[in-house]
BAPA-141311 format. One line per 8 residues: number of its first residue (from 1); their letters; for each residue x, y, z of C-alpha. Coordinates in nm, 2 decimals, always signed. Layout:
# BAPA-141311
NUM	A	X,Y,Z; ...
# end
This chain:
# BAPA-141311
1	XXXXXXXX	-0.27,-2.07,+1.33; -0.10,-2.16,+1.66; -0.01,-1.81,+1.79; +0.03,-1.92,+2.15; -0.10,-1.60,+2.24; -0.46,-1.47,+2.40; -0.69,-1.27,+2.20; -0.93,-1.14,+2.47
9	XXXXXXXX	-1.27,-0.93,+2.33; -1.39,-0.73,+2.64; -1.76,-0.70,+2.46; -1.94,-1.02,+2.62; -1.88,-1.23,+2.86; -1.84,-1.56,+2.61; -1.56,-1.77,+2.50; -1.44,-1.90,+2.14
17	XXXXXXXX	-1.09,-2.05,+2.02; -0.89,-1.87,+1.72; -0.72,-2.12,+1.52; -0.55,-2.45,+1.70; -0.48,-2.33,+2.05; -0.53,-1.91,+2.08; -0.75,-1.87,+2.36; -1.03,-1.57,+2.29
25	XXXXXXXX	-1.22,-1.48,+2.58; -1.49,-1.17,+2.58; -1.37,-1.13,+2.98; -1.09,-1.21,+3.14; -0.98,-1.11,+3.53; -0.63,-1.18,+3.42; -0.61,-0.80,+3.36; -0.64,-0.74,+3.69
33	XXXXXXXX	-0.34,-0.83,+3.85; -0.17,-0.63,+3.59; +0.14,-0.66,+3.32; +0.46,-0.56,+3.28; +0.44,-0.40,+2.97; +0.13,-0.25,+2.78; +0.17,-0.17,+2.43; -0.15,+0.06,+2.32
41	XXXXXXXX	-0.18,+0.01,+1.97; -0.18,-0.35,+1.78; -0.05,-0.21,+1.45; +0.24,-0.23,+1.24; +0.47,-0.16,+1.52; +0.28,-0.28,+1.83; +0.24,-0.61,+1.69; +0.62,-0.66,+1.64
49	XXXXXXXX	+0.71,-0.47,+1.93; +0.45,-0.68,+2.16; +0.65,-1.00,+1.98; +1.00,-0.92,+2.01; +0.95,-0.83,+2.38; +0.79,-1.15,+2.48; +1.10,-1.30,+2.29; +1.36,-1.11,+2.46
57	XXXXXXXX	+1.18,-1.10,+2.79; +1.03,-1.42,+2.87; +0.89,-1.38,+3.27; +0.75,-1.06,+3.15; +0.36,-1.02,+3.15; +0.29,-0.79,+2.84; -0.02,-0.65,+2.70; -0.13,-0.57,+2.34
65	XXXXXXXX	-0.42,-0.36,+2.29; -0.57,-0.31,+1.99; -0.89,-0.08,+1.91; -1.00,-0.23,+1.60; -1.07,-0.68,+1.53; -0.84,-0.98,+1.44; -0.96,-1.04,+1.13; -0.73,-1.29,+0.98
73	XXXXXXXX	-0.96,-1.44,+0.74; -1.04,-1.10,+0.55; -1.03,-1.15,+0.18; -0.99,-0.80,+0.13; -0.67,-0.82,+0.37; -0.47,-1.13,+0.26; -0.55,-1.13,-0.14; -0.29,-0.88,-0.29
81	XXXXXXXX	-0.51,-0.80,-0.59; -0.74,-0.66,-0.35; -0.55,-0.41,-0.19; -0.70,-0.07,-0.15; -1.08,-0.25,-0.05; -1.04,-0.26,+0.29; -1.03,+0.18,+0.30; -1.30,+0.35,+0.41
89	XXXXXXXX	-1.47,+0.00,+0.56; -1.48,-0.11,+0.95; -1.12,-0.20,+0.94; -1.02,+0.19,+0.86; -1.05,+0.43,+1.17; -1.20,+0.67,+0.84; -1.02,+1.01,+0.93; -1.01,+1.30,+0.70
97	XXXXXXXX	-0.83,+1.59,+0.71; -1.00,+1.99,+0.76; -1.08,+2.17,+0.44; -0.71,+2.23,+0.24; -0.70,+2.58,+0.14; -0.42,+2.58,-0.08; -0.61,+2.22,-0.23; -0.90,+2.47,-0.29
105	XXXXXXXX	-1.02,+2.39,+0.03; -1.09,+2.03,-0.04; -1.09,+1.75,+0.22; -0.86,+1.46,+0.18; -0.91,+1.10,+0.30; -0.67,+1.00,+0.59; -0.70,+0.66,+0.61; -0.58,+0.44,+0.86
113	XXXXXXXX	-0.57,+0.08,+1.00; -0.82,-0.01,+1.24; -0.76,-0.36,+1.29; -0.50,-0.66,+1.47; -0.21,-0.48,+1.20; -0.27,-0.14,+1.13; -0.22,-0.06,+0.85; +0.01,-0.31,+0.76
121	XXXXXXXX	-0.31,-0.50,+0.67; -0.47,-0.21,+0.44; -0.13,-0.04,+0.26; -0.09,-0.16,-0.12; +0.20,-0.33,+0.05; +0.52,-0.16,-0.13; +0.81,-0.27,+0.02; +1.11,-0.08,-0.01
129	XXXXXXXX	+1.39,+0.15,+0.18; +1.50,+0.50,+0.13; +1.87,+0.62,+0.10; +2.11,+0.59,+0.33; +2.20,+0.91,+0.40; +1.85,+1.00,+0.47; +1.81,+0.76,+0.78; +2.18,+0.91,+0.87
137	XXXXXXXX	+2.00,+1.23,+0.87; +1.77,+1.10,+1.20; +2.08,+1.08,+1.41; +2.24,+1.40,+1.24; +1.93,+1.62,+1.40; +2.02,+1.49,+1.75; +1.96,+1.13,+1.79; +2.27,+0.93,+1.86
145	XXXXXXXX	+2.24,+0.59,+1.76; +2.07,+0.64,+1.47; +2.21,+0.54,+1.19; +2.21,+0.35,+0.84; +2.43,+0.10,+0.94; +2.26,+0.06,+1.27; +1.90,+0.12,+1.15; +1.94,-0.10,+0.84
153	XXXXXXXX	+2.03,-0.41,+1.09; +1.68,-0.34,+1.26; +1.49,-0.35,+0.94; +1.67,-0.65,+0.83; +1.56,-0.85,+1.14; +1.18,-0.78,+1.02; +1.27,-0.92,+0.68; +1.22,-1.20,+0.46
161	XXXXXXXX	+1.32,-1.14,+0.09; +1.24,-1.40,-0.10; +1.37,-1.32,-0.45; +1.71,-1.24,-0.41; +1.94,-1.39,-0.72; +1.60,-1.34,-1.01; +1.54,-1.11,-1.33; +1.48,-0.81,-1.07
169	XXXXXXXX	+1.69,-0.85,-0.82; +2.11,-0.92,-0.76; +2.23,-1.18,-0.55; +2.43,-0.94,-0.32; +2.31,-1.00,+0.00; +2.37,-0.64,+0.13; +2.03,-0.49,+0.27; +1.82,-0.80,+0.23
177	XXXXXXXX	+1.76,-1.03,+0.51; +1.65,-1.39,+0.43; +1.48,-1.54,+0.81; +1.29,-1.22,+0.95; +0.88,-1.30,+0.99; +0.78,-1.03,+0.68; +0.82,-1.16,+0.32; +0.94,-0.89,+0.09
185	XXXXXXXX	+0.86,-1.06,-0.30; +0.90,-0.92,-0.67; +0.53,-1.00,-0.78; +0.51,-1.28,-1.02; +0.23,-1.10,-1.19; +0.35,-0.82,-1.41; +0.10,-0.69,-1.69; +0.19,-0.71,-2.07
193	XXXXXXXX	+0.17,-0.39,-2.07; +0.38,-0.27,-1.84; +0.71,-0.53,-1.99; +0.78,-0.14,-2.14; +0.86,+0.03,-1.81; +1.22,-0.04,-1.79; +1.32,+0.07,-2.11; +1.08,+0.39,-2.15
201	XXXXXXXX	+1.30,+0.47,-1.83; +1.64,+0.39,-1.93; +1.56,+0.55,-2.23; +1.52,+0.87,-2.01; +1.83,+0.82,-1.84; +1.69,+0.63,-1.50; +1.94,+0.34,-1.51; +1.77,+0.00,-1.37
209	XXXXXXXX	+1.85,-0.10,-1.02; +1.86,-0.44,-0.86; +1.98,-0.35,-0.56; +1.74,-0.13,-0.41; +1.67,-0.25,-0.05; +2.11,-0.17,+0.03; +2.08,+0.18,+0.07; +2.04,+0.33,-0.29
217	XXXXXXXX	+1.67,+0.36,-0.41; +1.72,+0.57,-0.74; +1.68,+0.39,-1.07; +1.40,+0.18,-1.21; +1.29,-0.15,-1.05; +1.02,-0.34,-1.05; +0.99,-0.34,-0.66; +0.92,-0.60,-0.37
225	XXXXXXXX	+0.54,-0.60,-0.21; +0.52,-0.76,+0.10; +0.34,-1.14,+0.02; +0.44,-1.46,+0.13; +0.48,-1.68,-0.18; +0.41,-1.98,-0.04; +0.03,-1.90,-0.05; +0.06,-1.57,-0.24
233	XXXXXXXX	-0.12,-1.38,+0.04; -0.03,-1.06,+0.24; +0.24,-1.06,+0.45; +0.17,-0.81,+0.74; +0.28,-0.76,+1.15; -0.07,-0.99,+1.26; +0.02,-1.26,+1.07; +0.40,-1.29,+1.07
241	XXXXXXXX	+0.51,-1.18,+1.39; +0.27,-1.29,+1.61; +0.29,-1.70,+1.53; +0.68,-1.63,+1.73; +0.51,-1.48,+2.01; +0.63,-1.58,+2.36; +0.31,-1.73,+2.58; +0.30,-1.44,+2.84
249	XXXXXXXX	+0.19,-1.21,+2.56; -0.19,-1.14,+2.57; -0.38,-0.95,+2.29; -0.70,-0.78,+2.37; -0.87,-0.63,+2.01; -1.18,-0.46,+1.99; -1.08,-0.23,+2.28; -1.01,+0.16,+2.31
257	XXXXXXXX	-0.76,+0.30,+2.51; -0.89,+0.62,+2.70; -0.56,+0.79,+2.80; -0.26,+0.66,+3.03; -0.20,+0.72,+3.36; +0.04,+0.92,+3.57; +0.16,+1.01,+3.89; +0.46,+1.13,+4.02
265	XXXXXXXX	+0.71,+1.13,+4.20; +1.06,+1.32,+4.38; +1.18,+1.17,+3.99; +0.92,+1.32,+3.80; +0.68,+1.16,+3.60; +0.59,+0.76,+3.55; +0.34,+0.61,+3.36; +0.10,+0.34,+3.60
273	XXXXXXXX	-0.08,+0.23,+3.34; -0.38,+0.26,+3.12; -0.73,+0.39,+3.14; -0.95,+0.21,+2.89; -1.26,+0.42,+2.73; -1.54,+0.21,+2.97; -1.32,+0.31,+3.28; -1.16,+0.00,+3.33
281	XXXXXXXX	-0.80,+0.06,+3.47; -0.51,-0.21,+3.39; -0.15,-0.13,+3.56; +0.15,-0.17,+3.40; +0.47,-0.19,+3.63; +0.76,-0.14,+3.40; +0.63,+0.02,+3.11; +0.39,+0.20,+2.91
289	XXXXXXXX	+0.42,+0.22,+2.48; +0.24,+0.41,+2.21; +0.23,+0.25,+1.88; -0.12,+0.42,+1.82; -0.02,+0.61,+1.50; +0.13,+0.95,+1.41; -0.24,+1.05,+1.44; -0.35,+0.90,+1.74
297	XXXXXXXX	-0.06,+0.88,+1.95; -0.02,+1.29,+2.02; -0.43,+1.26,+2.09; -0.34,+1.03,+2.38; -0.06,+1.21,+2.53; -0.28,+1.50,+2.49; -0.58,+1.35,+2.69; -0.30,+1.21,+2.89
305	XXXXXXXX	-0.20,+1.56,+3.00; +0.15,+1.59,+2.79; +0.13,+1.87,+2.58; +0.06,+2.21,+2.45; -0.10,+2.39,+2.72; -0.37,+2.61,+2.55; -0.41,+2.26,+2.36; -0.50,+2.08,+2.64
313	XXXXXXXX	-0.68,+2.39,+2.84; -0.94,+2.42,+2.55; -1.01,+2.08,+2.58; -1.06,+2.05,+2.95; -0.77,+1.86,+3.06; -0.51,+1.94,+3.29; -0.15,+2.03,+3.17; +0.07,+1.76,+3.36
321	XXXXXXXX	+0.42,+1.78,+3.11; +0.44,+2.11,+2.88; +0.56,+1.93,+2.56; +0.46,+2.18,+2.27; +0.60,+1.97,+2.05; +0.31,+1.71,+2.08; +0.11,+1.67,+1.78; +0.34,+1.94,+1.54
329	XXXXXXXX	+0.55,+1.84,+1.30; +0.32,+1.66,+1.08; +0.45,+1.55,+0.73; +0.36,+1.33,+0.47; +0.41,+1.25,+0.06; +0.18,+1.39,-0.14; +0.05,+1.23,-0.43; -0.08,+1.34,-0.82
337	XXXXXXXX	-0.17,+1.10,-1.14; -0.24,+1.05,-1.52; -0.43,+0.75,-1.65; -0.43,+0.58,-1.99; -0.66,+0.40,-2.15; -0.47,+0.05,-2.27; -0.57,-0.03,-2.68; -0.80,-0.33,-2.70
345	XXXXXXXX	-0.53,-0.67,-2.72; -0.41,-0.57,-2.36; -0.56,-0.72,-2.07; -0.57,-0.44,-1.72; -0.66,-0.44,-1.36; -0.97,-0.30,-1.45; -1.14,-0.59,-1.60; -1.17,-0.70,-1.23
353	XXXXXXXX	-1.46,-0.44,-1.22; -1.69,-0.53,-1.52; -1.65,-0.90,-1.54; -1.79,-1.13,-1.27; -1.74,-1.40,-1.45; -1.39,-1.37,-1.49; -1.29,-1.19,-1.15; -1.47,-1.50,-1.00
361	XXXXXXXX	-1.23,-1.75,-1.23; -0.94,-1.58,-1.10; -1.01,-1.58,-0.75; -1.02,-1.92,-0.76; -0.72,-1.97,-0.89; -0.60,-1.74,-0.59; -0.74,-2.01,-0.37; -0.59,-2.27,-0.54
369	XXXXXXXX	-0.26,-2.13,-0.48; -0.20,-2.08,-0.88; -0.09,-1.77,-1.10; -0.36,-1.51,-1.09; -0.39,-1.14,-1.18; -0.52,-1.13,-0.81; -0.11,-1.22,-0.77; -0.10,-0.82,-0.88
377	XXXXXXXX	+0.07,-0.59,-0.67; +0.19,-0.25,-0.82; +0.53,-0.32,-0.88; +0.68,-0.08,-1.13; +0.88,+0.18,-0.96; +1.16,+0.45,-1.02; +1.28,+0.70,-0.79; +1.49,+1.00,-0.96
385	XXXXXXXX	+1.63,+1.32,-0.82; +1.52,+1.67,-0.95; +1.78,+1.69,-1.22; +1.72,+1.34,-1.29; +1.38,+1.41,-1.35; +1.34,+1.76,-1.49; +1.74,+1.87,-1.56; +1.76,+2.23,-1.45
393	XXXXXXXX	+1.65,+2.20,-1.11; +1.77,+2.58,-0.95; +1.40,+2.72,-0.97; +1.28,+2.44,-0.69; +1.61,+2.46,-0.54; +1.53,+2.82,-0.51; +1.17,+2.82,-0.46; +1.27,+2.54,-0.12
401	XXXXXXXX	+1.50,+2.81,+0.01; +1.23,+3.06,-0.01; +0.97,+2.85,+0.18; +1.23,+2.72,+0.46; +1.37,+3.10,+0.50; +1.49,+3.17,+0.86; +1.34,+2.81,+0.97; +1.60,+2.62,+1.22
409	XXXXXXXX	+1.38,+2.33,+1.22; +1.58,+2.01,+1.15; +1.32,+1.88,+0.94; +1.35,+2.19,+0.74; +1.70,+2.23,+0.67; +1.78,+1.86,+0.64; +1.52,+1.84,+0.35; +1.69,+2.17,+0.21
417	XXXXXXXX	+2.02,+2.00,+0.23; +1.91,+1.68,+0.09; +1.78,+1.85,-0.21; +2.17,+1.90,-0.35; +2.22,+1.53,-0.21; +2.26,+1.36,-0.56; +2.20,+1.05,-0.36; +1.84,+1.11,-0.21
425	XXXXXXXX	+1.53,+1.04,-0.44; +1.29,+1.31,-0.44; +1.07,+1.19,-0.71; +0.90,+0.90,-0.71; +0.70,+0.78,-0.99; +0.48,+0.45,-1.01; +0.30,+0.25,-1.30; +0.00,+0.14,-1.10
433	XXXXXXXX	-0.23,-0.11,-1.40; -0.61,-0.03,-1.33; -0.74,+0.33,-1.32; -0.66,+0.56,-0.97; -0.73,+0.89,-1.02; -0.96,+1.18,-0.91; -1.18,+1.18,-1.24; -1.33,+0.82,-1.15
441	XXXXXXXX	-1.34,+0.51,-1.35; -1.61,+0.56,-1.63; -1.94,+0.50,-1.53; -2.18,+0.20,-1.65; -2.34,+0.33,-1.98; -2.08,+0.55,-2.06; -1.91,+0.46,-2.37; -1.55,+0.40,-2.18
449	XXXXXXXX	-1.74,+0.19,-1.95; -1.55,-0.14,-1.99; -1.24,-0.08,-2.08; -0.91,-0.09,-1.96; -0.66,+0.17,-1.79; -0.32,+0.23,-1.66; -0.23,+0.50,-1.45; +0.12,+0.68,-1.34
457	XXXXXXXX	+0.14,+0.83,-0.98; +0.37,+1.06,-0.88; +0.51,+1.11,-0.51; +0.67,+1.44,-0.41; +0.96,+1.25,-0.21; +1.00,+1.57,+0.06; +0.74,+1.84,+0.05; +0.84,+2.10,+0.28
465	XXXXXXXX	+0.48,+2.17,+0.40; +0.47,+2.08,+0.76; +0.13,+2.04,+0.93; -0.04,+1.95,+1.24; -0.26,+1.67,+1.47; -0.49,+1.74,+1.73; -0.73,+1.62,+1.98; -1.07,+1.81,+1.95
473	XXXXXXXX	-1.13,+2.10,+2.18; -1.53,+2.05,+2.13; -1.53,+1.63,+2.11; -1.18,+1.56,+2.31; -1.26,+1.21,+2.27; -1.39,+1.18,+1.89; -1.17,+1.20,+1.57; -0.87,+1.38,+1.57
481	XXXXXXXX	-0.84,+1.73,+1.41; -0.59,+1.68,+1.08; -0.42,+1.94,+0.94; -0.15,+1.85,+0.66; -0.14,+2.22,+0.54; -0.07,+2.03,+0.19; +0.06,+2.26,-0.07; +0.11,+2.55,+0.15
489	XXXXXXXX	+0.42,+2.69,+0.00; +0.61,+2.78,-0.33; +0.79,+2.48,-0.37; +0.57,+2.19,-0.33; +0.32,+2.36,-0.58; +0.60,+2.35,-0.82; +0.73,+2.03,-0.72; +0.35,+1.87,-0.77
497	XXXXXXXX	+0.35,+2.06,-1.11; +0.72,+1.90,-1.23; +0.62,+1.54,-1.11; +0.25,+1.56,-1.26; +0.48,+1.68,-1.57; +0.73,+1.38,-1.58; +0.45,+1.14,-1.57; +0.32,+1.24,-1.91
505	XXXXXXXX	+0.67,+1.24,-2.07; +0.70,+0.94,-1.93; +0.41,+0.80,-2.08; +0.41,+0.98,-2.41; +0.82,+0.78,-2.46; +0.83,+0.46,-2.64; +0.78,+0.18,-2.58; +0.54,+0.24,-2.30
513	XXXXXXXX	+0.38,+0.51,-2.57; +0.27,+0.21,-2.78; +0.07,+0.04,-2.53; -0.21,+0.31,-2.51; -0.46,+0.51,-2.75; -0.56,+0.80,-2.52; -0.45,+1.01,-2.22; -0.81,+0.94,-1.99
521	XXXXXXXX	-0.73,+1.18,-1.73; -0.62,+1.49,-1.72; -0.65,+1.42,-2.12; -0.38,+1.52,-2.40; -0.67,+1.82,-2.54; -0.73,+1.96,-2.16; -0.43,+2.03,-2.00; -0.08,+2.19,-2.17
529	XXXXXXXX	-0.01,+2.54,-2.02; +0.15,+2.60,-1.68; -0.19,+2.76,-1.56; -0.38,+2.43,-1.67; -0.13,+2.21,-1.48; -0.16,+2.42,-1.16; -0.49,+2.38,-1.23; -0.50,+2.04,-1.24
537	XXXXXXXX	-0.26,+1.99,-0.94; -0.49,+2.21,-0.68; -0.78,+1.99,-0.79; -0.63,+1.63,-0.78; -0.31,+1.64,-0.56; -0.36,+1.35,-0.31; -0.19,+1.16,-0.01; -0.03,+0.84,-0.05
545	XXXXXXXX	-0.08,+0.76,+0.34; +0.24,+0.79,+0.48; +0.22,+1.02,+0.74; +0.49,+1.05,+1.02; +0.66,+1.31,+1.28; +0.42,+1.44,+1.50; +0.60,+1.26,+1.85; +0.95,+1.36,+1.68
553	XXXXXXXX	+1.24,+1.22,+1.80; +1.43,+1.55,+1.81; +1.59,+1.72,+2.12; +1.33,+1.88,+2.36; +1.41,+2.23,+2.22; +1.35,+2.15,+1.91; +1.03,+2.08,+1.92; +1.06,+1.71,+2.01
561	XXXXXXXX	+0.88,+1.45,+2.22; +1.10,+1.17,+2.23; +1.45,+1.09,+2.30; +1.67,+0.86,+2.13; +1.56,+0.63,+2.35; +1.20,+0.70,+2.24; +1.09,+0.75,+2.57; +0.87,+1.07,+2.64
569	XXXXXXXX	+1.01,+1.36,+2.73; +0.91,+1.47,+3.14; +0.86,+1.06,+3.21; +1.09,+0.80,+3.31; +0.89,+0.46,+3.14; +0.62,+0.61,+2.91; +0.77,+0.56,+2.54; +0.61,+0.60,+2.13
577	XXXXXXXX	+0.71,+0.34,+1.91; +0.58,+0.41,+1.53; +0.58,+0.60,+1.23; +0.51,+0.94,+1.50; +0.87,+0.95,+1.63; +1.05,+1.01,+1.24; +1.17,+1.37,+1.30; +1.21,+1.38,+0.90
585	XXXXXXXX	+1.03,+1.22,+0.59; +1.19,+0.97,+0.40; +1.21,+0.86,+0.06; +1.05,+0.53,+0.10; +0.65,+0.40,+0.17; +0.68,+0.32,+0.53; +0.62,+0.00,+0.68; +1.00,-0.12,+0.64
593	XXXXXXXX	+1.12,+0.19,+0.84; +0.81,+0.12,+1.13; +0.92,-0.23,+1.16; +1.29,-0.11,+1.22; +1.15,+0.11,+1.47; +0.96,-0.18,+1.68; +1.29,-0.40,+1.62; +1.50,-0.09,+1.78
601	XXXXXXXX	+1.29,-0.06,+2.05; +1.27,-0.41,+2.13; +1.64,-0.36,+2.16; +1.63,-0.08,+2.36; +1.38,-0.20,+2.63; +1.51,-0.52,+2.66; +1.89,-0.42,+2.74; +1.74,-0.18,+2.94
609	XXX	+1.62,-0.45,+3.14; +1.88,-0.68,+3.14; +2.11,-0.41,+3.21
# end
């Protein structure tokens, strides 16, 4: 890889080379004399950010930091089959959320990237866009220049769709882009038993779309993942943005930013630079940028000083900007599934966990570049409104207005509009082949031990539970304090019950009904009454790790931290660039929209500059 661009580790004083010409350097005095531009955070949108700028702004000295390694000979990174390995390991900043009492106090997983991508590198790579009136909706709650037509240019820059004109997928060129660094492919590798998908759908009245990434997501598709089909590996921000990187762009990994630093001024407030967690101080004389995370950037305004004051006083640190909006707002999809176990002449995903011999054959043929259920992506997907979905939708409808009541919150009565938008998904539904689920794959011994599963996961598209993200008043500088409040109202209950719901009829329709002989989890003979699904939603509903809002891009009164511009509220050149600043979920998995965001920074900063 010739990424013309420094990796600097600050752990030893030693020296290496990363690929053909990448300097990395355990020290460096470079840092020093300062940059122009530090980006804290080398995820999804830090890495493309950190790219575009040293594209756009060549004499420009910028700065990547990134807390977790470059690690861009992971297996469990760049082989598509094994997506979903890399959670919970060294390349996962581990978070969980506090106990859920409307999930019968349970404790969810929040898992993020910790590593030269973000989570770019650890998602199950869906690729894929929401409606367009939904990213019309960010500029409708007070952010001029935010639009579809605008918005969908800036996630077209990040693209590269490489099966445009196949079985899946029209050749209309509208919403597709065919020369941006991130591949977006229909997987090769779609299961025998899954060829029933489409029709158990249409069959439903979900009509099949081919035109998904233009704007309008409902239907049935078998979606786009992002992998590079040259190789069949994982397409993510490390590994196809930074190869275009301009050579005044330096990447230091393995390195924790503390908080940034402030002064000011008869203008206000300007960021100086950074503070890194072993006191070292690096200047930045333009700007400062955020693309830690919805969950980490609040935490380093917060220990910045920009926030909620009794926020900030119970943790010790001095109120500099009174932003109450910091760290609110919090919203993400939540998740529920059935599983099925697959009759005997069908081959699943699971066979990868009980058969060395085989899983070994098949990684090999990965290597060799040739077709290999480690190809495998989940890539059946359908996105349906209510009435789509269930027909008689006035109970949620009614149930949403009960839970937003008096609420002026944009995110709150955009969602309530949207849900009479017969345009806007809110129900997505997935046939993932292997078993996900709650229950657990059967254990060795057991008599199901061995065989194969599919499962169907659900995805409540706009859950009007809205939660919170906060530094820790006892350990300011430990894990963040993660609050979804999943499930904390009438309507998403309901909601989870309707979409846990759909995926049994959807499964119990031919032909995808011929494919299994028994419902594994939460089994045909367990669950049927409306107290037995509630049930069963309070004790499995999930997250499906898309989790966004908490630096909204609203106006100030509103609750928000950033303006259109994205730049903090109380500072002239401190800015948040990720999936924080989305004032409102969308119906989509995220990475597309974050990479739209870094592309509409990049735009931002640099005509700023050349202005």
């Amino acid at each position: 890889m010739n990424f013309f661009v420094k990796i600097i580790l600050l752990v030893a004083l030693l020296y290496a080379t990363l690929g053909n010409g990448a300097t990395v350097k355990r020290k460096d005095a470079s840092w020093r004399k300062g940059y122009d531009y530090i980006i804290v955070g080398g995820g999804t949108a830090g890495v493309a950010l950190s790219t575009r700028l040293s594209q756009g702004l060549p004499d420009s000295k910028i700065l990547l930091i990134e807390a977790g390694p470059a690690a861009f000979d992971e297996l469990g990174i760049n082989v598509p089959g094994k997506k979903g390995s890399t959670l919970g390991t060294q390349y996962d900043w581990n978070f969980t959320t506090i106990p859920q009492p409307a999930l019968k106090n349970r404790v969810l997983a929040q898992n993020r990237g910790k590593v030269l991508g973000g989570s770019s590198a650890l998602n199950l790579l869906t690729y894929d866009r929401a409606s367009a009136s939904e990213y019309d909706g960010w500029g409708e709650v007070g952010n001029p220049g935010w639009d579809f037509d605008t918005f969908e240019d800036m996630m077209d820059r990040a693209e590269n769709f490489t099966s445009a004109d196949t079985e899946w997928y029209d050749d209309d060129n509208d919403g597709i882009n065919t020369d941006g660094p991130v591949r977006g492919t229909i997987n090769r590798f779609i299961p025998a038993h899954q060829n029933g998908w489409v029709p158990t759908l249409n069959s439903l009245g979900i009509e099949t779309n081919k035109e998904y990434m233009s704007g309008n997501p409902l239907g049935v598709m078998y979606s786009s993942s992002s992998i590079d089909p040259t190789h069949y590996n994982r397409s993510y921000s490390a590994n196809a943005y930074l190869p275009l990187a301009g050579p005044r762009l330096t990447v230091m990994t393995d390195t924790t930013v503390l908080k940034v630093n402030l002064k000011q001024d008869h203008h206000g407030y300007y960021a100086t630079g950074v503070t890194l967690a072993n006191g070292t101080v690096i200047n930045a004389t333009q700007e400062v940028i955020l693309s830690a995370g919805s969950f980490q950037s609040p935490g380093l305004l917060e220990l910045s000083g920009i926030g909620n004051k009794t926020v900030l006083a119970a943790a010790g640190i001095e109120q500099l900007i009174e932003l109450p909006g910091v760290g609110e707002n919090l919203q993400d999809h939540i998740r529920i599934q059935t599983s099925y176990q697959v009759k005997e002449n069908y081959t699943s995903f699971d066979i990868l966990r009980y058969n060395t011999t085989y899983a070994t054959e098949q990684l090999q043929l990965w290597f060799e570049g040739k077709y290999s259920i480690y190809d495998y992506t989940g890539s059946a997907y359908s996105f349906m409104t209510w009435k789509q979905a269930i027909g008689n939708d006035s109970t949620l409808r009614a149930l949403a207005q009960a839970a937003v009541g008096s609420s002026k919150h944009p995110a709150d009565t955009k969602k309530l509009e949207w849900l009479s938008d017969p345009t806007i998904p809110q129900l997505e539904v997935i046939m993932s082949d292997g078993y996900t689920g709650v229950k657990g794959y059967p254990a060795i011994g057991t008599a199901l031990y061995g065989k194969g599963f599919f499962s169907l996961l659900a995805a409540v598209m706009h859950p009007l539970s809205r939660g919170t993200v906060h530094i820790n008043s006892s350990d300011p500088l430990g894990k963040p304090i993660i609050d979804p409040n999943y499930l904390s109202n009438g309507y998403d209950l309901q909601a989870a019950i309707a979409a846990i719901k759909k995926c049994r009829q959807i499964a119990t329709t031919p032909p995808l009904s011929d494919v299994w002989d028994s419902e594994y989890e939460p089994g045909l003979e367990n669950v049927n009454t409306d107290a037995e699904w509630k049930d069963f939603v309070l004790n499995t509903t999930l997250t499906i790790y898309h989790p966004v809002g908490t630096c909204a891009m609203l106006p100030r009164m509103d609750g928000g931290v950033v303006d259109p511009k994205l730049k903090v509220y109380g500072t002239r050149n401190l800015r948040v660039v990720d999936a924080s600043i989305i004032p409102v979920l969308i119906s989509a998995h995220m990475q597309t929209a974050v990479y739209g965001i870094a592309e509409m920074a990049a735009d931002i900063i640099i005509g700023n500059l050349n202005s």
